[in-house]
C-alpha positions, 0 to 999 in steps of 0.5 A: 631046149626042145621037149623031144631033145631034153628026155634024150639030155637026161638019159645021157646025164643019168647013163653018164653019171652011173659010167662016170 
């Protein structure tokens, strides 16, 4: 994966944990 994409693949995980 790239470094610029992995940050924006952790905020969506984190952001979709807390919605989830």
């Amino acid at each position: 994966m790239n470094d610029e994409r992995a940050p924006v693949l952790r905020v969506l995980g984190f952001a979709g944990s807390l919605r989830a």
